[in-house]
LOTORLUM-292906 format. One record per residue (C-alpha): residue number from 0; residue in three letters; x, y, z. Coordinates in nm, 2 decimals, padded with zeros to 4 digits. Each point is the difference from the previous one (the first is absolute). Layout:
! residues N
num  residuo  x  y  z
NUM  ALA  X  Y  Z;
...
! end
This chain:
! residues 425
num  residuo  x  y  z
0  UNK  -00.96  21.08  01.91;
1  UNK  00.35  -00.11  -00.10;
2  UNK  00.28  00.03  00.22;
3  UNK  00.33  00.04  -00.09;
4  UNK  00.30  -00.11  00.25;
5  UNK  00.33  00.12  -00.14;
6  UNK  00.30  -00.15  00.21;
7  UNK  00.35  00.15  00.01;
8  UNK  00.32  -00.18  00.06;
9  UNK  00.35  -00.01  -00.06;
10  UNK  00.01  -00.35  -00.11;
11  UNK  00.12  -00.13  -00.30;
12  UNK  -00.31  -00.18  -00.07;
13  UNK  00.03  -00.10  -00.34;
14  UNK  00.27  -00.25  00.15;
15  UNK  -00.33  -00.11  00.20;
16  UNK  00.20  -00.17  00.22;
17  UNK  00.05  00.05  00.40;
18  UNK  -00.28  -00.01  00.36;
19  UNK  -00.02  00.39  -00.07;
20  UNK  -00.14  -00.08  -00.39;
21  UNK  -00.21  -00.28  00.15;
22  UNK  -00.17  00.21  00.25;
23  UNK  -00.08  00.24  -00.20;
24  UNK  -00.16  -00.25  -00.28;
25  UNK  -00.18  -00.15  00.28;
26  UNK  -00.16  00.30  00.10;
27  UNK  -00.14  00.07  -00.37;
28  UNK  -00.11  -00.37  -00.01;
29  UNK  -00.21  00.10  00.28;
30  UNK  -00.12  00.36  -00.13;
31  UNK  -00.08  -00.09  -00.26;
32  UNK  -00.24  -00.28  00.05;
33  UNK  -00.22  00.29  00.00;
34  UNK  -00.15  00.07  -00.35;
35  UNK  00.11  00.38  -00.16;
36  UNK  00.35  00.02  00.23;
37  UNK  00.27  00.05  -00.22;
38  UNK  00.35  00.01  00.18;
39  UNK  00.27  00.17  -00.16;
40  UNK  00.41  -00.08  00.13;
41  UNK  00.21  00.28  -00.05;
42  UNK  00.38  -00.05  00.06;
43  UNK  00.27  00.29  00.10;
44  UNK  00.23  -00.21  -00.26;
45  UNK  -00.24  00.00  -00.32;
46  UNK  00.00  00.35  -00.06;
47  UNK  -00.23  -00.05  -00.37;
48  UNK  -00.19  00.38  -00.06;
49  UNK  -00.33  -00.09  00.16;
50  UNK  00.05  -00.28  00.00;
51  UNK  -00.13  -00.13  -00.32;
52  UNK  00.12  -00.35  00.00;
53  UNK  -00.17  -00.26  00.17;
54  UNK  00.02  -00.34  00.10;
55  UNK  -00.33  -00.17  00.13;
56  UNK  00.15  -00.27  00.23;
57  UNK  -00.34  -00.11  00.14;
58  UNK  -00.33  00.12  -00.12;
59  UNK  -00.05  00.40  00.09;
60  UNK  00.35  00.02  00.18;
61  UNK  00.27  00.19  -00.27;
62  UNK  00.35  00.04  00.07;
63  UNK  00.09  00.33  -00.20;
64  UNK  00.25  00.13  -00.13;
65  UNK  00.34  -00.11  -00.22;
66  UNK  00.24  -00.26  00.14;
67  UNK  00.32  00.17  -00.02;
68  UNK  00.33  -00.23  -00.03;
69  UNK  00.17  00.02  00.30;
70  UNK  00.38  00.06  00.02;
71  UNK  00.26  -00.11  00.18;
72  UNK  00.04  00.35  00.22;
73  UNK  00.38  -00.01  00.04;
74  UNK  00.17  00.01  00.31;
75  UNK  -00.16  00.04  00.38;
76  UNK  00.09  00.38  00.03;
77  UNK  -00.15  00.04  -00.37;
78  UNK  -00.32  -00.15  00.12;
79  UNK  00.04  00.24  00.33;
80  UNK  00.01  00.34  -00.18;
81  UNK  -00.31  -00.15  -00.29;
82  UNK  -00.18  00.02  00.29;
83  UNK  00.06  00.34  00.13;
84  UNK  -00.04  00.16  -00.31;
85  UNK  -00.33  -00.14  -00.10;
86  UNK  -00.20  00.30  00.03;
87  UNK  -00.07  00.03  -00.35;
88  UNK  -00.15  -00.36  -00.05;
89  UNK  -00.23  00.07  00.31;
90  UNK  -00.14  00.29  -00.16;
91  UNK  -00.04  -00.16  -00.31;
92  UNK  -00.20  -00.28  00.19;
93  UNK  -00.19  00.23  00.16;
94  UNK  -00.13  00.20  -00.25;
95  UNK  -00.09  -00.31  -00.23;
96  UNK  -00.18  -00.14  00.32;
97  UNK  -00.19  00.32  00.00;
98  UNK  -00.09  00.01  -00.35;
99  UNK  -00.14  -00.36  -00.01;
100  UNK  -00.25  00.06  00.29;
101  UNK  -00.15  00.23  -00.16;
102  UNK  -00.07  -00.21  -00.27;
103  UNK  -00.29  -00.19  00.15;
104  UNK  -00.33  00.13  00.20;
105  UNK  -00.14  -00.29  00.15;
106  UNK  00.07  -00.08  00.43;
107  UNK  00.36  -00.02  00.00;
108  UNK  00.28  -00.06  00.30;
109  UNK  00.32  -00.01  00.05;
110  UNK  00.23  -00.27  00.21;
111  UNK  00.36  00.05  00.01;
112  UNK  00.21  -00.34  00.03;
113  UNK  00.36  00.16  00.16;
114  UNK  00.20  -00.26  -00.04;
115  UNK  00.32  00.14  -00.13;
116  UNK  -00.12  00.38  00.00;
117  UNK  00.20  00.22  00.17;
118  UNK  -00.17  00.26  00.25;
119  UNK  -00.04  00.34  -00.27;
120  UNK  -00.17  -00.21  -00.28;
121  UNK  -00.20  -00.18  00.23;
122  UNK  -00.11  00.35  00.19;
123  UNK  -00.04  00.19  -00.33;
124  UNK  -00.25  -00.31  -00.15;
125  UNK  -00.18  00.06  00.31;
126  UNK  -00.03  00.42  -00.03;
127  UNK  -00.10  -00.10  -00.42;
128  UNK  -00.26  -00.19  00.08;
129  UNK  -00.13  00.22  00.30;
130  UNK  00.01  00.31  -00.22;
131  UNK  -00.26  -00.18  -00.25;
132  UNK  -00.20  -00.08  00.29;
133  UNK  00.02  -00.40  -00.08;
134  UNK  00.03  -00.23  00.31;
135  UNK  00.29  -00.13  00.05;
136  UNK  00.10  -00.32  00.21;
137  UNK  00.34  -00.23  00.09;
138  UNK  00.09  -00.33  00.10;
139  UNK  00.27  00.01  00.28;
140  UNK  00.15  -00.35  -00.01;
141  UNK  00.34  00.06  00.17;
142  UNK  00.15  00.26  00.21;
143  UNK  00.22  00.22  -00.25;
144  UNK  00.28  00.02  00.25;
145  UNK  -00.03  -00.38  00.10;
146  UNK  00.09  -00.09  -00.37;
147  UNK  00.28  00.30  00.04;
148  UNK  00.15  -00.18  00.32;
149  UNK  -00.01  -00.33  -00.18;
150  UNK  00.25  00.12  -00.29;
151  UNK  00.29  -00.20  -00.08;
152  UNK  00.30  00.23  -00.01;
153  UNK  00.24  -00.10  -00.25;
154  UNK  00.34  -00.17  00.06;
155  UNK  00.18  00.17  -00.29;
156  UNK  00.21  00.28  00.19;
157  UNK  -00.14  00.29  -00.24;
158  UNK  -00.33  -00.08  -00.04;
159  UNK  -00.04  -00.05  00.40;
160  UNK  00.20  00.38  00.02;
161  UNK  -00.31  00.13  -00.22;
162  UNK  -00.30  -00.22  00.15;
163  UNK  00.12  00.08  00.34;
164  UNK  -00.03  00.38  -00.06;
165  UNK  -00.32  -00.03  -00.20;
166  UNK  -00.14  -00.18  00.28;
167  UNK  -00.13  00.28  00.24;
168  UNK  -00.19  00.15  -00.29;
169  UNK  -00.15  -00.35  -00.04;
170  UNK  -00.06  -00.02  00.31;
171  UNK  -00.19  00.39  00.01;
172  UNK  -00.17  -00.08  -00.33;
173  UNK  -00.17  -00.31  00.12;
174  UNK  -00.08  00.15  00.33;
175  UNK  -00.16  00.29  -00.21;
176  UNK  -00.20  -00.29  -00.18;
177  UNK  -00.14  -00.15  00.27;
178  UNK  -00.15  00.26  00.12;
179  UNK  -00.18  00.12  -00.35;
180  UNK  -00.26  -00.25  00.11;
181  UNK  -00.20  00.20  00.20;
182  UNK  -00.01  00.24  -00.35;
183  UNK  -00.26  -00.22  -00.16;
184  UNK  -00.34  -00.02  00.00;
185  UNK  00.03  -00.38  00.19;
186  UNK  00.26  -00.31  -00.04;
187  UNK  -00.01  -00.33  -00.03;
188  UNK  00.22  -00.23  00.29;
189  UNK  00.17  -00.33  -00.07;
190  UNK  00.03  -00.11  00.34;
191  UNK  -00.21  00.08  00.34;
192  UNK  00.35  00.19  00.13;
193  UNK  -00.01  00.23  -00.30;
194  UNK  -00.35  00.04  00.07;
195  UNK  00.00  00.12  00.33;
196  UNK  00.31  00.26  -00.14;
197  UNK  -00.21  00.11  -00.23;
198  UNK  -00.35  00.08  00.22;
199  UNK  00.27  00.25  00.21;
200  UNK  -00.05  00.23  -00.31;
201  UNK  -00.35  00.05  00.01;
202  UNK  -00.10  -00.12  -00.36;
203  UNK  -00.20  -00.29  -00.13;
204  UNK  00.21  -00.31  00.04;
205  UNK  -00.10  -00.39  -00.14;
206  UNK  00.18  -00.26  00.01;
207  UNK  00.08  -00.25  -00.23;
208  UNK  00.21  -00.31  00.02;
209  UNK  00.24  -00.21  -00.21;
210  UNK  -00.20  -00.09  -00.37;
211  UNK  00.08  -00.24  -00.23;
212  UNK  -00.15  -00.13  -00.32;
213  UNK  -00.09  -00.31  00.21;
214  UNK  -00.13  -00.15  -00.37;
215  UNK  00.36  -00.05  -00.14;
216  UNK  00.17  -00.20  00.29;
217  UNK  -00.26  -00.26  -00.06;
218  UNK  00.24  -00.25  -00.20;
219  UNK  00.05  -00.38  00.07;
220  UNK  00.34  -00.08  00.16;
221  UNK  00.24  -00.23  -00.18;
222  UNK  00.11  -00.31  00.24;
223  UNK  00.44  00.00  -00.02;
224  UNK  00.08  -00.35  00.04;
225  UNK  00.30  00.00  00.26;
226  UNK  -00.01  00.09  00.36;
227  UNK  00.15  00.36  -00.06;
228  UNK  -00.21  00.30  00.22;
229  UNK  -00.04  00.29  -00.20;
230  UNK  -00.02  00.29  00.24;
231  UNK  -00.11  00.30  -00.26;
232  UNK  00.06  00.43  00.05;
233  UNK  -00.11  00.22  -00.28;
234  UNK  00.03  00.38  00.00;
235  UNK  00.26  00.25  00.06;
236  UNK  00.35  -00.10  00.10;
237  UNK  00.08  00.22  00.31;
238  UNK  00.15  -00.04  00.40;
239  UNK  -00.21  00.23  00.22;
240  UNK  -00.38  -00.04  -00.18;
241  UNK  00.01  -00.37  -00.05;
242  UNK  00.23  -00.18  00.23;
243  UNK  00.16  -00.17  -00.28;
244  UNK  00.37  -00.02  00.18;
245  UNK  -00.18  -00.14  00.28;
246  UNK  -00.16  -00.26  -00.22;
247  UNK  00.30  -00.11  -00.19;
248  UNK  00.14  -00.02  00.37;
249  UNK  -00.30  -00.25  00.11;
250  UNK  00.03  -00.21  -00.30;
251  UNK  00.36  -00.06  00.14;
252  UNK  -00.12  -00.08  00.39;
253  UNK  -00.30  -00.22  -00.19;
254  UNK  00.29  -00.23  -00.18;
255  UNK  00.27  00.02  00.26;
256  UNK  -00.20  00.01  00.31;
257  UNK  -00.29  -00.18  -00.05;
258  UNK  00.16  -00.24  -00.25;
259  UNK  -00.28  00.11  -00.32;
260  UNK  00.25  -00.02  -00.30;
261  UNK  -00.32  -00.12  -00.22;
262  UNK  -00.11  00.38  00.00;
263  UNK  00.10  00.25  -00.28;
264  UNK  -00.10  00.40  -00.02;
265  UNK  -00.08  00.17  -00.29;
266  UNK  00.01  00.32  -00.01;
267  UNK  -00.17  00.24  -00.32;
268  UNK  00.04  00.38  00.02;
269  UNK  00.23  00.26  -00.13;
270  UNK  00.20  00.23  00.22;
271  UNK  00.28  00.30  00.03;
272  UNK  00.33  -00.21  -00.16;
273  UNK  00.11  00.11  00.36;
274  UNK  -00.21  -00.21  00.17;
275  UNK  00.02  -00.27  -00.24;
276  UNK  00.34  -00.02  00.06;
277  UNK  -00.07  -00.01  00.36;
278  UNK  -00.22  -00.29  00.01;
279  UNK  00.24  -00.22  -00.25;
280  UNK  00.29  00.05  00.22;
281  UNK  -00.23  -00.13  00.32;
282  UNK  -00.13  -00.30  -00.16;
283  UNK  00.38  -00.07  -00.09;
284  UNK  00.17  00.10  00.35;
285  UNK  -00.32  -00.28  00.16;
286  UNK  00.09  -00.25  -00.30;
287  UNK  -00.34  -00.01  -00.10;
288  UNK  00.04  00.04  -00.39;
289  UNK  -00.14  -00.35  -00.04;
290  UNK  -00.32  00.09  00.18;
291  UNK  -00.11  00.36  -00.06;
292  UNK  00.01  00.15  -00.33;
293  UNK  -00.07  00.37  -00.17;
294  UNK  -00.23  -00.05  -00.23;
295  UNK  00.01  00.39  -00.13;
296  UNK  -00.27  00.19  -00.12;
297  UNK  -00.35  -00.18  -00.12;
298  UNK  -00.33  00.17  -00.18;
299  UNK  -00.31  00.05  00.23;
300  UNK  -00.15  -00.22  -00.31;
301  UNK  00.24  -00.31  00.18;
302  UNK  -00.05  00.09  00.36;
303  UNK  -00.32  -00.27  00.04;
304  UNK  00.21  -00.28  -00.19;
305  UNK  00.30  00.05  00.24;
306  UNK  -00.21  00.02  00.32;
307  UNK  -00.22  -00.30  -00.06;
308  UNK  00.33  -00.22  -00.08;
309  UNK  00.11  00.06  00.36;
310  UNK  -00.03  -00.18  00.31;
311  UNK  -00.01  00.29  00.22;
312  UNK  00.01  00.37  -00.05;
313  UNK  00.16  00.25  00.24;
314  UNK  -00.02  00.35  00.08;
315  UNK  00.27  00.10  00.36;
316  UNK  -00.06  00.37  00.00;
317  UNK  00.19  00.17  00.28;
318  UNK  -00.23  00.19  00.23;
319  UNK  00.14  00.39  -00.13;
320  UNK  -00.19  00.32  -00.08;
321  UNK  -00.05  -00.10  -00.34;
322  UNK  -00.12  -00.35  00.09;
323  UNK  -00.25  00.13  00.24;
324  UNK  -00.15  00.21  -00.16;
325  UNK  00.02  -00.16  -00.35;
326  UNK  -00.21  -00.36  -00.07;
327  UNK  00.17  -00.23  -00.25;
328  UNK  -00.17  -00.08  -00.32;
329  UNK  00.22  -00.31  -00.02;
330  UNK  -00.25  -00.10  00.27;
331  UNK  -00.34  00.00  -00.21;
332  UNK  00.20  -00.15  -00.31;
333  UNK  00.15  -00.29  00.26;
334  UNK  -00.36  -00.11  00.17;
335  UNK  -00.19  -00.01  -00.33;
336  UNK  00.33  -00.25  -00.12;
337  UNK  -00.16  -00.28  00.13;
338  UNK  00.36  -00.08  00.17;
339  UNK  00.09  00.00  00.38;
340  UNK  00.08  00.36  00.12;
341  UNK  00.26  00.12  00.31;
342  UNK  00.07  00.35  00.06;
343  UNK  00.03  00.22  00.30;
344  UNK  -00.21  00.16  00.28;
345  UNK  00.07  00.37  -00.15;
346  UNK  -00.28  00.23  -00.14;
347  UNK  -00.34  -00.14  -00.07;
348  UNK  00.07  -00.34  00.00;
349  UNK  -00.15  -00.14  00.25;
350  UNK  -00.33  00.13  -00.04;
351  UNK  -00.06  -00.24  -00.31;
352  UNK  00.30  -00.29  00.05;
353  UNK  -00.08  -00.25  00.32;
354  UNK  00.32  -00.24  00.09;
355  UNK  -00.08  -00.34  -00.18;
356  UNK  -00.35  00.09  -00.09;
357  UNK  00.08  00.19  -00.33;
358  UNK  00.34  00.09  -00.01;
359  UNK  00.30  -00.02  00.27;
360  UNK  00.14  00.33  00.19;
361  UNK  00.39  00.00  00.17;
362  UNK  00.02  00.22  00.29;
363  UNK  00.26  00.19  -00.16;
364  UNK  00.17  00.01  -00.32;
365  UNK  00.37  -00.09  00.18;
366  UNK  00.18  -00.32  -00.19;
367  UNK  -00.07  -00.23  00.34;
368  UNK  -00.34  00.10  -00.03;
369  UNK  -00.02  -00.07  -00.30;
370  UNK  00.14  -00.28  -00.03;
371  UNK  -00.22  -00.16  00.31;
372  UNK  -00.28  00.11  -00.17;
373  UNK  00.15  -00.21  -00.35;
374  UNK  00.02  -00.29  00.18;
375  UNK  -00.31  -00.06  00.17;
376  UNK  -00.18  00.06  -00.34;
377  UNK  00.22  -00.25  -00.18;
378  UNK  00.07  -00.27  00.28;
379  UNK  -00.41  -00.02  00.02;
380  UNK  -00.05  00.02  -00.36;
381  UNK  -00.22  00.32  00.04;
382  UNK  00.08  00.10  -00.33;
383  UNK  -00.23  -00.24  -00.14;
384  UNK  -00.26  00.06  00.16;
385  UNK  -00.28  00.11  -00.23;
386  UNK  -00.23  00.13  00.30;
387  UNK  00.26  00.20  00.08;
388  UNK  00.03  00.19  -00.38;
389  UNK  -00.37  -00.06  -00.08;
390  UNK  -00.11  00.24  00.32;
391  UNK  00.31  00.23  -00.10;
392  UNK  -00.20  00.05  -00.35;
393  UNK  -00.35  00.03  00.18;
394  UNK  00.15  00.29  00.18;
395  UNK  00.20  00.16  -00.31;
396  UNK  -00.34  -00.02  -00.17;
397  UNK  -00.23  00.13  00.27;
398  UNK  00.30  00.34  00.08;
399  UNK  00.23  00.03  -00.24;
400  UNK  -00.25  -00.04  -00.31;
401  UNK  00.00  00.36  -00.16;
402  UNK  -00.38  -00.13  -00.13;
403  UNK  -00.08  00.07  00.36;
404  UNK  00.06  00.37  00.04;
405  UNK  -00.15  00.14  -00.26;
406  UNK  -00.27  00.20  00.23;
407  UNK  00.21  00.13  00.24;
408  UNK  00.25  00.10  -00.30;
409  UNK  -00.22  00.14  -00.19;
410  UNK  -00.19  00.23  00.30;
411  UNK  00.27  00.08  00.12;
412  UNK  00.17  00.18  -00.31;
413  UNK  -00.31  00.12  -00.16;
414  UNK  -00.17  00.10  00.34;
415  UNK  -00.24  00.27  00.06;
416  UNK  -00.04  00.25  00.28;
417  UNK  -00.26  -00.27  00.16;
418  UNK  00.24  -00.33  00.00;
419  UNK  00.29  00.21  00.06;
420  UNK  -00.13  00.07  00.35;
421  UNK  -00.05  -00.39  00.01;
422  UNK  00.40  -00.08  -00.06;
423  UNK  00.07  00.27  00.24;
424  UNK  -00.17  -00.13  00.29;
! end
C-alpha cells in the first residue's frame, strides 16, 4: 500500500537553506528509500490553494506551494503587532491543510517540524489532524523555552522597550509549546536528555541523532602553501548557543599566550546585525582583525568546500538549556569533513567523539579552555592526523548517515497497533 507522510513546518524551505531544512530532507532521504512513500512539505509561509505547485527536490519528496517574495517587514514593533494579528492567515493555512488531506486515500501521517511555530498553530495542526483520525507525530529537537532564554535582546533603546515587554508572552508561548508534545501520537528525540523528557509523557518516543548527507562532504582538500592554520566555524552567528565570543576570545589567548600568530579563524554564518555588530567590535577591542574574519552568509551548496579547506573545525557550545537538550547538526557536517574536529563536552557529544581518537573535546567552552585545548592540537600537529579524521568519518557514516534509519523511521511513523506497543515498551 502507499503511504503518504505530509510534513508541516514554518520554514521557508524554498530558500532550502539552514540544520532545520536539512533535517527535515534527511528524514525523507530515509522514508523514502521505501518504494510507494511519497512525502509532501507543507510550509506556514507558502500559503498556494491546495497547494498546487510543487517542487520535486529529491525523488517522491515535493515542496508545495508558491514562494512568495519576502519583504522587508518595516520596523521591530511593525513586525510585533504582524504577529498578533495573524489569525486570519492561520485559518487560511488551516483550512487549505485540511482540504489537501483529503485529497489522497492511501496510509498517510502527519509530522509537524515546530521550528518557528508559535504555540496556537502548532496546537490547532495537532486538533486538524486528530479530527480526521490521521496519526500525527513530532520531532522535539530543542527545548522551546531554552531557545526563548537564549534570545539576544536588542541594544537599540526602543526596540529593547518592546522585546522586553513581549518577552513574558514568549516566554508563556514557548512554555505552552513544550508541553504540546505529549498531544501527539509519539515524537522523535534529538538527544538522549530530550529523550528521557519526553518518555515522562507517556507516548511513543525514538530517538534520532544528528544526520548529514555524509555523501557531499566527501571532497579532496586543497594544500595552501604557507604555514597559516585555518581554524574554520560555519553556522549561525550568536553568543549564548555557540560560544562564538568565547572563541574570538581563545583565538586571542592562542596568539598572545601561547605565542600561535600562524593561526587565522574563519568564520561563515549570518546573524541579527545586533550581534554582528557585537562580534566586529570584540575582534577589534582584542586587535585581532588580522586573524579572524566574518565571512557572512554562505549557501548549504558551499558548506563542504569551506569545511574541507580548513585545518580544524570547531563547535564551543555553552552548556545551557538549549544546548542540552538540542544536538548540533554542525557536528555530523564537521566529522564527515574529513578535517580535525574540537568542540565541547555538552549534549550528546561524547557518546560518539573520543579525545584524540576521532575528534578532540575541551572541558568547557571558556576562552582558557579553549585555548589549551588549541594548543595541544596545533603544538602536536594533531590536525593532520588522518587517523584522527578518517575514524571521525567511520563514525559520521555508521550514526549520522540518514541511509541508516530508515526502519526505525519508517515504523515508527507508519506504525500499527502491534509495533506501537513495541516503541512503547
Amino acid at each position: 500500500m502507499k503511504k503518504i507522510l505530509f510534513i508541516i513546518t514554518a520554514l521557508p524551505l524554498y530558500d532550502r537553506q539552514g540544520a532545520a531544512y536539512s533535517r527535515i530532507l534527511e528524514y525523507a532521504k530515509a522514508l523514502v528509500l521505501d518504494k510507494g512513500t511519497s512525502i509532501y512539505l507543507l510550509s506556514y509561509d507558502y500559503p498556494d490553494n491546495l497547494w498546487k505547485s510543487k517542487l520535486e527536490v529529491i525523488p517522491n519528496v515535493f515542496i508545495c506551494g508558491k514562494k512568495m517574495k519576502t519583504k522587508d517587514s518595516g520596523s521591530f514593533l511593525t513586525r510585533a503587532i504582524e504577529k498578533k494579528i495573524d489569525a486570519n492567515k492561520r485559518t487560511y493555512f488551516l483550512k487549505n491543510l485540511s482540504n489537501f488531506l483529503d485529497q489522497f486515500d492511501s496510509k498517510r501521517s502527519g509530522f509537524v517540524y515546530p521550528s518557528l511555530m508559535g504555540y496556537q498553530l502548532e496546537k490547532e495542526i495537532i486538533k486538524l489532524f486528530k479530527a480526521k483520525s490521521i496519526p500525527v507525530f513530532s520531532e522535539r529537537n530543542e527545548l522551546k523555552r531554552g531557545i526563548a532564554l537564549n534570545k539576544a535582546f536588542p541594544r537599540n533603546p526602543l526596540k529593547k522597550t518592546i522585546f522586553s515587554l513581549n518577552y513574558p508572552f514568549l516566554v508563556w508561548d514557548f512554555n505552552k509549546q513544550d508541553k504540546l508534545a505529549k498531544n501527539y501520537d509519539g515524537n522523535i528525540a534529538i538527544s538522549t536528555t530530550m529523550e528521557q523528557y519526553l518518555l515522562k509523557m507517556n507516548k511513543p518516543v525514538i530517538r534520532i541523532p544528528i544526520l548529514s548527507d555524509i555523501d557531499r562532504f566527501q571532497i579532496k582538500k586543497q594544500t595552501h602553501s604557507d604555514d597559516t592554520i585555518n581554524i574554520g566555524y560555519t553556522g549561525s552567528l550568536t553568543f549564548k548557543k555557540d560560544g562564538l565570543g568565547e572563541l574570538i576570545k581563545a583565538i586571542g589567548l592562542l596568539i598572545n599566550k601561547y605565542n600561535v600568530t600562524n593561526v587565522k579563524l574563519n568564520i561563515y554564518g549570518s546573524g541579527f546585525r545586533d550581534t554582528i555588530k557585537k562580534l566586529e567590535s570584540l575582534i577589534n577591542k582584542l586587535g585581532l582583525s588580522k586573524h579572524i574574519f566574518l565571512h557572512g552568509k554562505v549557501t548549504s551548496e558551499d558548506i563542504p568546500k569551506i569545511q574541507v579547506q580548513q585545518d580544524l573545525l570547531v563547535l564551543v557550545r555553552p552548556q545551557n538549556l538549549q544546548t542540552r537538550f538540542g544536538f548540533s547538526t554542525k557536528l555530523a557536517e564537521y566529522m564527515a569533513s574529513g578535517v580535525v574536529v574540537l568542540t565541547t563536552d555538552v549534549s550528546d557529544n561524547l557518546m560518539f567523539i573520543e579525545n584524540a581518537k576521532n575528534g578532540f573535546v575541551a572541558d568547557s567552552y571558556l576562552a582558557e579552555k579553549v585555548a589549551g585545548k588549541l594548543f595541544e592540537i596545533i603544538s602536536n600537529k594533531s590536525y593532520l592526523d588522518k587517523q584522527i579524521t578518517q575514524s571521525a568519518y567511520e563514525t559520521a557514516l555508521k550514526y549520522f548517515n540518514s541511509k541508516n534509519y530508515n526502519d526505525q523511521l519508517s515504523g515508527f511513523l507508519f506504525q500499527n497497533k502491534k509495533n506501537q506497543k513495541a516503541f512503547n515498551s
